[in-house]
Structures are given as C-alpha cells and as structure tokens.
Z-matrix of the N, CA and C atoms (Angstrom, degrees):
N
C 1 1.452
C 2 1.529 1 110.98
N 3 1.313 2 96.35 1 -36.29
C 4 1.618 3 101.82 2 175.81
C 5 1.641 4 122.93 3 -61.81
N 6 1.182 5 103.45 4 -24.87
C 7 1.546 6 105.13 5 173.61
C 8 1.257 7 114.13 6 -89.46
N 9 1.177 8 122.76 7 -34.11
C 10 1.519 9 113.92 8 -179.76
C 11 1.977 10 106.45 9 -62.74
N 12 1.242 11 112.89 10 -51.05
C 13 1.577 12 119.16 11 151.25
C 14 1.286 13 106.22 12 -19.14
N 15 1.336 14 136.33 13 -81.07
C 16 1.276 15 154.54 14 -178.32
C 17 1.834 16 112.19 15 -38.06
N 18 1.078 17 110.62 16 -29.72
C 19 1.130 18 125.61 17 175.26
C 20 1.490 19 117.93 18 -73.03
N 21 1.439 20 114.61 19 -31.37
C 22 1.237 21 102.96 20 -169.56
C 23 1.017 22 115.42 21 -127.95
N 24 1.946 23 116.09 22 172.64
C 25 1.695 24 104.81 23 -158.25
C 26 1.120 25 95.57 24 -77.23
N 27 1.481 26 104.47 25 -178.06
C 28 1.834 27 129.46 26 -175.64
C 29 1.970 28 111.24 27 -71.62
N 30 1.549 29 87.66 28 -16.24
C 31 1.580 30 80.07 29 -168.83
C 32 1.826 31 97.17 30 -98.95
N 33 1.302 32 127.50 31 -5.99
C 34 1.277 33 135.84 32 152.77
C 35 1.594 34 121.05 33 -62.84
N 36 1.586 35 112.36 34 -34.24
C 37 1.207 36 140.40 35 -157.72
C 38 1.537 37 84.89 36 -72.67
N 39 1.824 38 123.38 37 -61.19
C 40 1.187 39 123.00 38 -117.73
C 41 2.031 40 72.96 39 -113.27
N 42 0.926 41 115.35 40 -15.51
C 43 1.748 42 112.49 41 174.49
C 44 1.750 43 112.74 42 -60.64
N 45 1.658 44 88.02 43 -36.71
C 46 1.793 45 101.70 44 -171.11
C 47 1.924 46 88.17 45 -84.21
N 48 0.887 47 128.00 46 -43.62
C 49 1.708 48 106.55 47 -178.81
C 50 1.549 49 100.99 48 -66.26
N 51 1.247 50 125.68 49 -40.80
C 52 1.701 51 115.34 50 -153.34
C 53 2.027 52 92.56 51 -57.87
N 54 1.337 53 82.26 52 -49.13
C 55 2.109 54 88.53 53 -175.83
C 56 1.977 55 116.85 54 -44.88
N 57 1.671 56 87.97 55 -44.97
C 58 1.323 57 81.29 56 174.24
C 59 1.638 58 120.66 57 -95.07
N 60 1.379 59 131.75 58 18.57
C 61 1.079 60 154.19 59 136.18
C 62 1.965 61 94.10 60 93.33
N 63 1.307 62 119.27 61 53.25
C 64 0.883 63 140.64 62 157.14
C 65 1.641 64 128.25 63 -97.31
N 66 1.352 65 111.07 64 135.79
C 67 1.566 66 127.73 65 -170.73
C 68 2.291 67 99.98 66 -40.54
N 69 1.148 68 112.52 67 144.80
C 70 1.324 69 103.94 68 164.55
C 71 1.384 70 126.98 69 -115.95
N 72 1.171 71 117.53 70 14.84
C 73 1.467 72 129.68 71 -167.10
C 74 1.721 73 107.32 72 -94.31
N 75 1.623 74 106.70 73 144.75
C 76 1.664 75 100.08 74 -170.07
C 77 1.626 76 84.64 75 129.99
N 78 1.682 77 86.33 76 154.83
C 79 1.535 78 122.41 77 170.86
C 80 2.125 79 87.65 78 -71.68
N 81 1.487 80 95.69 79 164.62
C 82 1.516 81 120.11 80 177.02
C 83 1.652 82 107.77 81 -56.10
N 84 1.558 83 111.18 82 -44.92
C 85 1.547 84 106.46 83 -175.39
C 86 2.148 85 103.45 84 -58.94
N 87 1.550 86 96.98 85 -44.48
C 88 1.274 87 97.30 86 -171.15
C 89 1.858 88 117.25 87 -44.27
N 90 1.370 89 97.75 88 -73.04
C 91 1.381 90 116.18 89 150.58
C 92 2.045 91 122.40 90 4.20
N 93 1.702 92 91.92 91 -81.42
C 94 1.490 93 109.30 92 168.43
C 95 1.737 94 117.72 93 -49.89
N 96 1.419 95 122.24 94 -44.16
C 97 1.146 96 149.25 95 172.72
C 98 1.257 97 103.91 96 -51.87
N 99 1.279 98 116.73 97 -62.74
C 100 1.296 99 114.36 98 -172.49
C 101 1.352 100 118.18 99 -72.80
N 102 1.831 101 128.22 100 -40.95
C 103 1.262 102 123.17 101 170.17
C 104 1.398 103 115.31 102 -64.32
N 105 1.341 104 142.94 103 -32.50
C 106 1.589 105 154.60 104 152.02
C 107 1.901 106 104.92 105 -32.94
N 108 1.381 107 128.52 106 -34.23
C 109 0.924 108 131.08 107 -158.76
C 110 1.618 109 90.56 108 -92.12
N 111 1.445 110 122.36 109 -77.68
C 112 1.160 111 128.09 110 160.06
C 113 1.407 112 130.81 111 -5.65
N 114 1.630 113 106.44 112 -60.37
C 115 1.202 114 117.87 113 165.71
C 116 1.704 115 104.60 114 -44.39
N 117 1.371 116 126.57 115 -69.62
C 118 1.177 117 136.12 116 -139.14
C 119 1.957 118 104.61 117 -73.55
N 120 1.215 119 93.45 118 -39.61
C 121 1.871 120 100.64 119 159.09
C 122 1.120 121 102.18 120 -52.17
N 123 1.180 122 142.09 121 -72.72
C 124 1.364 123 153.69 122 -142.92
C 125 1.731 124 82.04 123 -56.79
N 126 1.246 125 112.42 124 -82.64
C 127 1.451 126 126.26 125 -167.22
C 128 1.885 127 122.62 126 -29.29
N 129 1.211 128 97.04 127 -28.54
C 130 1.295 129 107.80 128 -145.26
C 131 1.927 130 86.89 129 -89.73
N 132 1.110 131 112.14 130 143.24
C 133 1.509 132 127.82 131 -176.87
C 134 1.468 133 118.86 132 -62.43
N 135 1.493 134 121.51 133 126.50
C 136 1.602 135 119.43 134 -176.01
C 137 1.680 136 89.48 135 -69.48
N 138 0.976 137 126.37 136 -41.15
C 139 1.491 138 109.68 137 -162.24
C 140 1.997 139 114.52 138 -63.64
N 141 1.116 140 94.58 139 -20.23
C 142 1.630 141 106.79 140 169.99
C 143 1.241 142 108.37 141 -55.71
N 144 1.132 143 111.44 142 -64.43
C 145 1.715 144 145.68 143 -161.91
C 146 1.640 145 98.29 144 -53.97
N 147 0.749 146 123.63 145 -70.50
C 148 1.388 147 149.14 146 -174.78
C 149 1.208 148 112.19 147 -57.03
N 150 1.773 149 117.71 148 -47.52
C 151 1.679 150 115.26 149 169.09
C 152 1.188 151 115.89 150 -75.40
N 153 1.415 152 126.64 151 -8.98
C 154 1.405 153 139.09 152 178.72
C 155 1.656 154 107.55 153 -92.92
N 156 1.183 155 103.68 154 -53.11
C 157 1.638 156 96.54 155 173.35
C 158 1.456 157 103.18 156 -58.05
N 159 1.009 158 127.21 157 -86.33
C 160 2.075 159 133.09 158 166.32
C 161 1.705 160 121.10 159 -2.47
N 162 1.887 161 104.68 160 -33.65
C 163 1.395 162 90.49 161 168.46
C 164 1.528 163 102.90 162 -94.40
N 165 1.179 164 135.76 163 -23.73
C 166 1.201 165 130.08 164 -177.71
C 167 1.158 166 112.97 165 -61.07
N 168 1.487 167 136.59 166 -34.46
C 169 1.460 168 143.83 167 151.28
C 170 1.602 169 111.99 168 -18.76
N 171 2.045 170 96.80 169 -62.97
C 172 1.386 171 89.30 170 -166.42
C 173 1.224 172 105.76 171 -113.02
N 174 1.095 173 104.57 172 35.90
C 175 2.158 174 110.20 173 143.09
C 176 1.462 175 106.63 174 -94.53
N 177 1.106 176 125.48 175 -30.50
C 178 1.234 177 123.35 176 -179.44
C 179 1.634 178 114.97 177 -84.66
N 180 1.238 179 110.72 178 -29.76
C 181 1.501 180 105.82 179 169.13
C 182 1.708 181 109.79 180 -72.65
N 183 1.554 182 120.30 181 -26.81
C 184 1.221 183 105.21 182 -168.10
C 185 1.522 184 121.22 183 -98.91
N 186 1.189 185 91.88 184 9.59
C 187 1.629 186 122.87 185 -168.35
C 188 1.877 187 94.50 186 -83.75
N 189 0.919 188 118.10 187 -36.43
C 190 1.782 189 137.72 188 -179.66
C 191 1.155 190 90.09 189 -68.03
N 192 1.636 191 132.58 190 -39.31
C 193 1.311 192 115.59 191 -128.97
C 194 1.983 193 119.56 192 -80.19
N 195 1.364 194 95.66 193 10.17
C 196 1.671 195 99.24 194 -168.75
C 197 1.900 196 96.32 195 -113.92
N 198 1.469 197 110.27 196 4.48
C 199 1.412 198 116.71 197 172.39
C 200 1.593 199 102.78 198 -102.11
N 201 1.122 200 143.80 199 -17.49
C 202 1.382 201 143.63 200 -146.41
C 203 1.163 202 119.97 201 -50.99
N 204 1.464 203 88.23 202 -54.55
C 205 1.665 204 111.73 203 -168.04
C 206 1.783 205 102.59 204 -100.61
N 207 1.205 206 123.19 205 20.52
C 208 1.421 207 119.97 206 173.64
C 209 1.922 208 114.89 207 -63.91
N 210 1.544 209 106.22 208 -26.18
C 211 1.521 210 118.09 209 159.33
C 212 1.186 211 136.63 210 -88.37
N 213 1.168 212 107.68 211 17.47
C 214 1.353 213 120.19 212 174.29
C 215 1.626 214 102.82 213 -97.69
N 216 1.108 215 116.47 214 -44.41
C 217 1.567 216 125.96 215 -176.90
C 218 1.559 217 107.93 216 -73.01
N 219 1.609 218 127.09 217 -23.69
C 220 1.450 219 118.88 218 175.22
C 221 1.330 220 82.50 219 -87.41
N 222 2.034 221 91.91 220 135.31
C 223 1.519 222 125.23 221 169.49
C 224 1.520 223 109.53 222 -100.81
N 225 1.574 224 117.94 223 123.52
C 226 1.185 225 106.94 224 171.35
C 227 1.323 226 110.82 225 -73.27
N 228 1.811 227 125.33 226 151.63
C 229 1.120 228 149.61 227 139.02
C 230 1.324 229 131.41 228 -98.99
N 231 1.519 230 103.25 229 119.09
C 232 1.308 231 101.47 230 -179.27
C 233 1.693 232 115.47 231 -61.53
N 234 1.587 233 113.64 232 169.43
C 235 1.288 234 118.05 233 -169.82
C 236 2.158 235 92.83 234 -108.41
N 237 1.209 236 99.38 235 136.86
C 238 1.517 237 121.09 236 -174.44
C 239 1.579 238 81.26 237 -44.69
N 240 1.454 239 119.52 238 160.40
C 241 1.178 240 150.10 239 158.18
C 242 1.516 241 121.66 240 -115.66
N 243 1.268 242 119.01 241 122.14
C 244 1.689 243 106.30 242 -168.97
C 245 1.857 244 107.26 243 -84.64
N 246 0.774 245 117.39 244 163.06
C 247 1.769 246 154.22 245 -156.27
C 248 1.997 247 99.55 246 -85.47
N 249 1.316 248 133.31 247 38.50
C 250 1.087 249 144.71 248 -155.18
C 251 1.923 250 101.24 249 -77.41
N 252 0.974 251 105.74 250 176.56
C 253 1.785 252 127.06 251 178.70
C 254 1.337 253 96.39 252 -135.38
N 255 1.477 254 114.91 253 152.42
C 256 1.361 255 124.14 254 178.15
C 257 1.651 256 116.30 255 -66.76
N 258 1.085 257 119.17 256 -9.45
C 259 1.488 258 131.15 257 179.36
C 260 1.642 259 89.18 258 -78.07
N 261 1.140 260 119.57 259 -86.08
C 262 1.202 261 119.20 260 -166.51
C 263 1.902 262 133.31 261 -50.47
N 264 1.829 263 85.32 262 -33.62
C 265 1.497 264 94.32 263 164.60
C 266 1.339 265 122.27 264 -62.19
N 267 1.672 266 116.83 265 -29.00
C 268 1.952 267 131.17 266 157.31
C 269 1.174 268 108.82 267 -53.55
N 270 1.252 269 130.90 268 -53.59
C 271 0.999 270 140.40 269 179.83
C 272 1.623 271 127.30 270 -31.99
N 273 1.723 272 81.92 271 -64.27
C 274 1.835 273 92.52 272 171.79
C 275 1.215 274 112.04 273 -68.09
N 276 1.381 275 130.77 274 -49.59
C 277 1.719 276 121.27 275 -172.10
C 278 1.108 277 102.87 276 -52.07
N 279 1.538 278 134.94 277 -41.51
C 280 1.648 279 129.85 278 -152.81
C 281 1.710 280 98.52 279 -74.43
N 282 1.385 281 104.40 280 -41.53
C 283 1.120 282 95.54 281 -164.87
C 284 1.749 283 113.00 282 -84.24
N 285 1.639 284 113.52 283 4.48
C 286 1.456 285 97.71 284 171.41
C 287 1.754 286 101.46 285 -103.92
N 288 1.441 287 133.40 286 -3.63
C 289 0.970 288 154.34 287 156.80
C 290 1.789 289 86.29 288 -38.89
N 291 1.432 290 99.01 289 -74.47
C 292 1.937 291 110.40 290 -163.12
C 293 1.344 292 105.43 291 -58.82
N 294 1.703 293 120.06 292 -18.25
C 295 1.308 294 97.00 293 -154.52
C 296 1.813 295 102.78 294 -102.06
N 297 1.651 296 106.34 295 -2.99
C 298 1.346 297 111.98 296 157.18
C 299 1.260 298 128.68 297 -35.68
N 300 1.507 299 95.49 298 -69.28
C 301 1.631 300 120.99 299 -176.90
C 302 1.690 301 120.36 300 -63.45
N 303 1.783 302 100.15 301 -14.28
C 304 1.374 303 102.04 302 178.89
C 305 1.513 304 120.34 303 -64.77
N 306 1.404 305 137.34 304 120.51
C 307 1.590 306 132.64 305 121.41
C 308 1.329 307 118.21 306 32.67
N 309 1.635 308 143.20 307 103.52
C 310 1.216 309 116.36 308 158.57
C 311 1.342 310 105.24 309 -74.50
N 312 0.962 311 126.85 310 140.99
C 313 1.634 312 134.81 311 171.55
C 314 1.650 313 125.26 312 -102.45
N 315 1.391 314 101.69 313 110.50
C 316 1.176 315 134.22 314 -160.64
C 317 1.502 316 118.36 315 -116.10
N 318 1.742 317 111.30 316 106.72
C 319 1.547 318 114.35 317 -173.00
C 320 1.619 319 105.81 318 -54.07
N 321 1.245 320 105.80 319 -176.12
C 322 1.943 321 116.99 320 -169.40
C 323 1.368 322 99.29 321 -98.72
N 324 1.220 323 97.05 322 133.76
C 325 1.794 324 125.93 323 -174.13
C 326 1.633 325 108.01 324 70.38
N 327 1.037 326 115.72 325 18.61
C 328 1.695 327 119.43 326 -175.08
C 329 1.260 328 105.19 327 -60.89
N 330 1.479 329 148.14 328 -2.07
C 331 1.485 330 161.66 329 166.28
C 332 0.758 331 102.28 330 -62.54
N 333 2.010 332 118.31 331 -72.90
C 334 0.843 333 136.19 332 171.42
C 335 1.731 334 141.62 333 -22.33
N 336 1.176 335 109.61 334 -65.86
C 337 1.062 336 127.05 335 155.89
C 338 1.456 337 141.40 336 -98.73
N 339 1.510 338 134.89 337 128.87
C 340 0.964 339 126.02 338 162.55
C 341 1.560 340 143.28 339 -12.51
N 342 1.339 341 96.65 340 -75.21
C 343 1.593 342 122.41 341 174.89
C 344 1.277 343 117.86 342 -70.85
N 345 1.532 344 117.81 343 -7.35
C 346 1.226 345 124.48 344 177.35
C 347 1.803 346 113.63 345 -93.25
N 348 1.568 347 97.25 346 -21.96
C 349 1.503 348 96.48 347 -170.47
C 350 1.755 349 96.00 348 -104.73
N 351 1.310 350 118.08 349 18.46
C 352 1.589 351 118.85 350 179.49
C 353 1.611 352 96.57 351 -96.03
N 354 1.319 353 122.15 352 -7.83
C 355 1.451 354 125.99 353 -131.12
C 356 1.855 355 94.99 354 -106.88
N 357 1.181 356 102.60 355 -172.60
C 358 1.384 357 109.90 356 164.75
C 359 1.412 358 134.73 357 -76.52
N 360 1.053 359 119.28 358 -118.88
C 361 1.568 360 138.97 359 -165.78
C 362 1.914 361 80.52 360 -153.24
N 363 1.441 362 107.79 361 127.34
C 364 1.497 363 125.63 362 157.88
C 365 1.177 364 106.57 363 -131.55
N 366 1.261 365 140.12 364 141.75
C 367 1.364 366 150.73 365 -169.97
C 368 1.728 367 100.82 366 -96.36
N 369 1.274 368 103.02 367 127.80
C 370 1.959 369 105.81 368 -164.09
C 371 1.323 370 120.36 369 -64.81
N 372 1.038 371 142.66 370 154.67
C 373 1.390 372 131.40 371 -178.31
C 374 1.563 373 107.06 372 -137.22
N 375 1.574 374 125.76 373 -175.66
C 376 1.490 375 110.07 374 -158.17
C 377 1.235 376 135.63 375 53.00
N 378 1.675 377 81.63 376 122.26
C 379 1.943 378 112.22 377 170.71
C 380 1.721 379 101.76 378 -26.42
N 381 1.164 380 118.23 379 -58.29
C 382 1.591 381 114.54 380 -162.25
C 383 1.678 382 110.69 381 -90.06
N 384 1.546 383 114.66 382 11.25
C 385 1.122 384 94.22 383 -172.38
C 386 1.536 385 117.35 384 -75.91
N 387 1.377 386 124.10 385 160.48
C 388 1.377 387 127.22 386 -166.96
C 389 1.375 388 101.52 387 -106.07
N 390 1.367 389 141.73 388 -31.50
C 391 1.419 390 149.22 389 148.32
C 392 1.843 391 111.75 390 -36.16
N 393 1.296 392 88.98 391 -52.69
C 394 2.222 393 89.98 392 -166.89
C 395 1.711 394 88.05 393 -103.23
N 396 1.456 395 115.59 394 27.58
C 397 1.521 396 110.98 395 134.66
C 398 1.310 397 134.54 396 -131.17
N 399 1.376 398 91.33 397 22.50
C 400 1.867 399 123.01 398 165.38
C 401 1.626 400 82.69 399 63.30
N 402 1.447 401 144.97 400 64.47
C 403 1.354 402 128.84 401 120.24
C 404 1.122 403 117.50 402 -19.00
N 405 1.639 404 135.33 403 127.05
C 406 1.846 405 123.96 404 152.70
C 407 1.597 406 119.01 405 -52.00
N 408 1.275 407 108.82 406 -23.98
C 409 1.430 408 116.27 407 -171.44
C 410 1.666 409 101.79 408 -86.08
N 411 1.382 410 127.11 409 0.13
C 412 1.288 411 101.17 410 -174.43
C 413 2.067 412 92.68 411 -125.05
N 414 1.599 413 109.47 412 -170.39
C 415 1.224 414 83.16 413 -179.67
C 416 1.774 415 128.78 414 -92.10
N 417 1.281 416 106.91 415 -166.09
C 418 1.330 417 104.51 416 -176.10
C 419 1.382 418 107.60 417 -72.17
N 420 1.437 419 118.06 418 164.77
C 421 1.752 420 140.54 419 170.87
C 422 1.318 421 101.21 420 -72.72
N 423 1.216 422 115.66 421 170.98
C 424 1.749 423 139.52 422 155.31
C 425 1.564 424 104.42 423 -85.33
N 426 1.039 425 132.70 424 110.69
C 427 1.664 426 108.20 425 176.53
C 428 1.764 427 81.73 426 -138.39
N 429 1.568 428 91.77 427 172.34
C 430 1.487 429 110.61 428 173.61
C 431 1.645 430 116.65 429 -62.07
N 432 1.259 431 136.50 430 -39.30
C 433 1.395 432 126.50 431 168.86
C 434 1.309 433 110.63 432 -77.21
N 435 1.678 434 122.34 433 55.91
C 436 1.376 435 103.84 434 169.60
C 437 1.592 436 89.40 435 -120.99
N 438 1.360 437 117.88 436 -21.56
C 439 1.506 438 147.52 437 -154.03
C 440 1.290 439 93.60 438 -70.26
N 441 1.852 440 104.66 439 134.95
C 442 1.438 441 130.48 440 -164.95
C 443 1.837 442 88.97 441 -75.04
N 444 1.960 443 84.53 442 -179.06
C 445 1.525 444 112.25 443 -159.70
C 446 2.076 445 81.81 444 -74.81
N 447 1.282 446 120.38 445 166.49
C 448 1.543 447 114.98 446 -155.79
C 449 1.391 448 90.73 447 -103.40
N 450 1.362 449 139.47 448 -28.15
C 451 1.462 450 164.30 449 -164.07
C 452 1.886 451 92.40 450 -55.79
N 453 1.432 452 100.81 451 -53.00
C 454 1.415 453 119.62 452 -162.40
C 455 1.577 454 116.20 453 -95.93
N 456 1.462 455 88.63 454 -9.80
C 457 2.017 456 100.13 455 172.04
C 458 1.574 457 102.15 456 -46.72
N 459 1.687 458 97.13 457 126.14
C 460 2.179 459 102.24 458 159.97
C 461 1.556 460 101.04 459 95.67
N 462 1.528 461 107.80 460 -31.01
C 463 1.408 462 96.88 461 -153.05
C 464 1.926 463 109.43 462 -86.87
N 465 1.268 464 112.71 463 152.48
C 466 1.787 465 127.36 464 -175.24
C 467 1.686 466 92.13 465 -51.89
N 468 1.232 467 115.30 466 157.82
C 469 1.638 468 125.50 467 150.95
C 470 1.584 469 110.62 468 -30.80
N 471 1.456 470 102.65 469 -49.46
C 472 1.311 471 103.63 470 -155.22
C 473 1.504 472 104.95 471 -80.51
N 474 0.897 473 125.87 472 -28.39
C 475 1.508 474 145.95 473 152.54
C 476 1.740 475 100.46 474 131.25
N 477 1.176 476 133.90 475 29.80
C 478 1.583 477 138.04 476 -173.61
C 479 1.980 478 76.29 477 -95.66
N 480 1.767 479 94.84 478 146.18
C 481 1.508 480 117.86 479 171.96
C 482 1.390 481 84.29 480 -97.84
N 483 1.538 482 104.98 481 129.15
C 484 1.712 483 129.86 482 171.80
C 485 1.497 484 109.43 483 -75.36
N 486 1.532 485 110.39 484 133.49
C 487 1.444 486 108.06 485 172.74
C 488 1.556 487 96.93 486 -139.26
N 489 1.661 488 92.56 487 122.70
C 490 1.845 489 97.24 488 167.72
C 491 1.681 490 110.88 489 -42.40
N 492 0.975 491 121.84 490 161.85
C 493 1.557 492 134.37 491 -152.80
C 494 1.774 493 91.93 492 -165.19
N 495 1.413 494 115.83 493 120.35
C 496 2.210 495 112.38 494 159.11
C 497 1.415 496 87.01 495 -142.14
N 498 1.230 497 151.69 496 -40.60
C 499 1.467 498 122.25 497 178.46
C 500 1.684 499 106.01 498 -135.06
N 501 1.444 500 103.10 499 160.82
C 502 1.746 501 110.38 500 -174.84
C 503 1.452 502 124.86 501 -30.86
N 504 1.461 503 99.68 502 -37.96
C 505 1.440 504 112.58 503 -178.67
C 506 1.653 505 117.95 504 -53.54
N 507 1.375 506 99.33 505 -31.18
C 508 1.305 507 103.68 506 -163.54
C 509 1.843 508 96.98 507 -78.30
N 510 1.113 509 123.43 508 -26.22
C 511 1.447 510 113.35 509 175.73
C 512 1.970 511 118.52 510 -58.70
N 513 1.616 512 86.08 511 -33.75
C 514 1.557 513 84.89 512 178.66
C 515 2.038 514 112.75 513 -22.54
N 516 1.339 515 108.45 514 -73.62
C 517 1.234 516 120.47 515 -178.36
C 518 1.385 517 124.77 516 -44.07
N 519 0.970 518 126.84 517 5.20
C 520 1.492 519 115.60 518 -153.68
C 521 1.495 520 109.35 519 -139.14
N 522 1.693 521 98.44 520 115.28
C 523 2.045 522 104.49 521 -174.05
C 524 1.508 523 109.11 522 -71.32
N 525 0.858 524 89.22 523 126.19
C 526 1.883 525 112.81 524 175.59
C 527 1.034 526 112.88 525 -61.63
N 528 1.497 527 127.98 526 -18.66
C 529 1.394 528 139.67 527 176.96
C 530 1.562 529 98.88 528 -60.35
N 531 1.705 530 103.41 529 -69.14
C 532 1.502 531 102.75 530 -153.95
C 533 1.415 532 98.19 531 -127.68
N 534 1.250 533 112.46 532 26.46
C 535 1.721 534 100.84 533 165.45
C 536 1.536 535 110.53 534 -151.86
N 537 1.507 536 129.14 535 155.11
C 538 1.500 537 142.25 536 -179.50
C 539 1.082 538 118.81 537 -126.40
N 540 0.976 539 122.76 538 -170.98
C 541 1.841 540 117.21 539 -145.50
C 542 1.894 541 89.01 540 -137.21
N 543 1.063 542 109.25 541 145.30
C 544 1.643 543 108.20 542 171.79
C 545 1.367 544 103.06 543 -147.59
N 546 1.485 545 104.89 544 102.05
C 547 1.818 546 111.74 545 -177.59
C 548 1.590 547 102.60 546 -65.15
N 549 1.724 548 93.78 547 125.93
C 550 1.457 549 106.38 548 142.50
C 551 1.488 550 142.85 549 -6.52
N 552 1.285 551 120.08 550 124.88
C 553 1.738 552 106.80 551 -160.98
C 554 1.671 553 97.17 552 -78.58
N 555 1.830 554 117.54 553 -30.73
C 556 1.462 555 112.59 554 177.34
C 557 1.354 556 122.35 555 -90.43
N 558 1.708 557 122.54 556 41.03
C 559 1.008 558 136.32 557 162.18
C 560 1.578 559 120.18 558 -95.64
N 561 1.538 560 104.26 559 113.98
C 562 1.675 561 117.12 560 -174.78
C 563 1.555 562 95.93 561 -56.82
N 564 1.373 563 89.29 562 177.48
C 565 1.673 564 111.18 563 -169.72
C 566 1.668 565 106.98 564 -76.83
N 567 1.585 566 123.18 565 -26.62
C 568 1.346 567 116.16 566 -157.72
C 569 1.699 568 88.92 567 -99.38
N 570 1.354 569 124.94 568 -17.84
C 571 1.461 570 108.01 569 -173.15
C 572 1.633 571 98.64 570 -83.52
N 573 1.344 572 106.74 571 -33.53
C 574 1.842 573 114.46 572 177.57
C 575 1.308 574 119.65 573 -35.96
N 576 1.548 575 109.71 574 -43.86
C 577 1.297 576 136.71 575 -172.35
C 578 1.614 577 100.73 576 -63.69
N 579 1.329 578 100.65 577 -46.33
C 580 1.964 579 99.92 578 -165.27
C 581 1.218 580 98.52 579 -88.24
N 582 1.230 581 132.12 580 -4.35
C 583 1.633 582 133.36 581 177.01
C 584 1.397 583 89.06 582 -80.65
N 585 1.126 584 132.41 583 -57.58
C 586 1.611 585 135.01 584 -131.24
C 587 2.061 586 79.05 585 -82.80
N 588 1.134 587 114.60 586 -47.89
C 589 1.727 588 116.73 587 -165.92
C 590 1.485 589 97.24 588 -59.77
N 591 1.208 590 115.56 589 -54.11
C 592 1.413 591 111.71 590 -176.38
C 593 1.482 592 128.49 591 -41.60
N 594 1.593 593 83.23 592 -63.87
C 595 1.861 594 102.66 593 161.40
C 596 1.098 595 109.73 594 -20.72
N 597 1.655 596 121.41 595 -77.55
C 598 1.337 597 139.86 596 -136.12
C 599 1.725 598 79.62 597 -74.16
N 600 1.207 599 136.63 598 -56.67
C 601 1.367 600 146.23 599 -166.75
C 602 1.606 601 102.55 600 -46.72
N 603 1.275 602 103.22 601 -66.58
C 604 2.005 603 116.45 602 172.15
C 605 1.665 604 116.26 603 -39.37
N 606 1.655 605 110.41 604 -44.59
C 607 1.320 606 124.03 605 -171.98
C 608 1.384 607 95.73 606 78.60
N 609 1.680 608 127.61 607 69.10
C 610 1.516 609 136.41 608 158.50
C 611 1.110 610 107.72 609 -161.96
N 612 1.706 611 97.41 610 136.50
C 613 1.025 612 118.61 611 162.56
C 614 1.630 613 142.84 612 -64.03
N 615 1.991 614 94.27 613 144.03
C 616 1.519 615 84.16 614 177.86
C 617 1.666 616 88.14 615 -113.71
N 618 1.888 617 83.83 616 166.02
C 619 1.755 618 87.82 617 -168.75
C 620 1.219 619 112.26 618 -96.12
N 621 1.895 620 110.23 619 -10.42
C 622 1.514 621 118.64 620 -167.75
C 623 1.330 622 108.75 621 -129.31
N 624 1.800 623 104.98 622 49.85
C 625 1.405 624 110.39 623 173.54
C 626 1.531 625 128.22 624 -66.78
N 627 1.246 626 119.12 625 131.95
C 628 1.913 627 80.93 626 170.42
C 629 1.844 628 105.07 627 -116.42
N 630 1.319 629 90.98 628 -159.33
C 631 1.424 630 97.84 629 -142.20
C 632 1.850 631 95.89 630 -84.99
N 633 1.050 632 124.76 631 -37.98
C 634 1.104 633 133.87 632 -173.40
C 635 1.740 634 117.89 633 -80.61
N 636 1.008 635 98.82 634 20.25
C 637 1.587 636 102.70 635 -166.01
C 638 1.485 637 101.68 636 -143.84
C-alpha cells in the first residue's frame, strides 16, 4: 500500500486525507505515514477492540476490589441536637427565612480589586462616596433594619450557643443541652485529639470538628 502512496503526488496524497478527514500538513513521507496508519485502524477487527477494551473494564473494576467494602466499616453518628423551647425553635426559622432576603454586603470598589473582595464589610467613607450615598447601582449598607429576630442573636444554625474551647478543661463547663464547643484555630493536632475524646466522653458537640482527627 505503501508504494502505491509513493507513487503519487502530494496534492493526490493530501485529497485522500481531506476525504478521510485527516490533518494535511507535513513533508510527503509524513503524509504516506499517516494514510498507511489509517489504513491499518481501519483493518484491524472491532471484535479485538472491544475484547480488549472489556478486559480493561475488569482490571479496572478489580483493581478497586480490596477498597470496596472500606464503607461498610464507617458507622454513621448522628450529630447532638440541642434541648430548644418553642420560642426559640421560632426564632431560628424566622431568622433563616430573614437571612434569605438579606443583602450580601460588599465593601466599595470590591469588583475592583482582588483583596478588596476577599475582605470584609468596611463602612464607606467620603464626601463623594456613591455607596455612603446609597447609589442603587452600588452595594447595600449595614444598617439596623437588616438585624436578625433578637431571640436568635449569637446562636449556631443549629441552634447550640458556641463556646470557644483550647484545652479539655475548658469543656468541663459547658451543658450539652444547649451549648457546643468550637476548638481554637491555634490549637495543635495532639491537644485537638484530647478535646475531641473528651467531648465524645461529655456527649457535646464540637462544631469545627474535622474529619481526620
């Protein structure tokens, strides 16, 4: 096949790739090379193809096969539920009801800049600002009617009152009913560990457990 290729010009060469919707660029050997290759796909049997793709399937399924059951052995635990009154259980819905409708609040030029939109809430300043003269086009203020139901002030999603937590001791204090523990961000990994045992010992939750610890 290769010689008959060989036989003919490049602009014959590159008619037979355009048909079979192959690249045409390259010296003449390239060209020949490439329709010879084509050919040889073409040639080659779907039923090959297919028993070869099919075992690769199940090398790859059996290749998993000593992980399978690694979820069978994690036990779920439920997460503590706090000890609420119907006032307060109102409380929370209204206020995630409110917190739909809330404003994200966004300092001035925070578009603009990077480091500005990583940032907080700054309250605007300047005669000319277009923000601290409530433009519609710019974003919303912080003001007092944006402020949740007062019932629900401080308190977690879940409705547990958060208490900083850095070593075991500090759990002593704290009712499991209506309050959780939230370890310290400058707490190492080995004191984390004896917080988290304790916890589990107390029956309270932490809210900023992680998974590896």
């Amino acid at each position: 096949m290769t010689e008959e290729y060989e036989s003919m010009t490049v602009a014959q060469l590159k008619e037979l790739l355009k048909e079979q919707g192959l690249p045409v660029s390259g010296k003449k050997a390239d060209l020949i090379e490439r329709l010879a290759g084509a050919v040889e796909e073409e040639e080659t049997p779907v039923e090959e193809t297919e028993a070869a793709s099919d075992d690769e399937e199940e090398d790859d399924f059996f290749e998993d096969d000593d992980d399978w059951d690694d979820d069978e052995d994690e036990v779920h635990v439920a997460k503590q539920k706090p000890v609420l009154d119907e006032e307060t259980q109102e409380a929370l819905a209204l206020r995630a009801a409110q917190k739909k409708k809330t404003p994200s609040f966004r300092r001035t030029e925070w578009f603009r800049y990077k480091r500005l939109s990583r940032s907080g809430w700054r309250a605007p300043h300047g005669m000319d600002s277009k923000q601290r003269r409530n433009y519609k086009y710019r974003g919303s203020l912080v003001r007092v009617g944006h402020g949740k139901v007062a019932a629900a002030r401080g308190l977690h999603p879940s409705g547990f009152q958060e208490i900083m937590v850095h070593n075991p001791n500090d759990l002593e204090s704290i009712d499991p009913e209506t309050q959780a523990a939230r370890v310290g961000r400058t707490v190492g990994g080995r004191k984390r560990e004896n917080i988290h045992a304790r916890a589990d010992e107390l029956g309270i939750r932490i809210l900023n457990r992680r998974r590896n610890v």
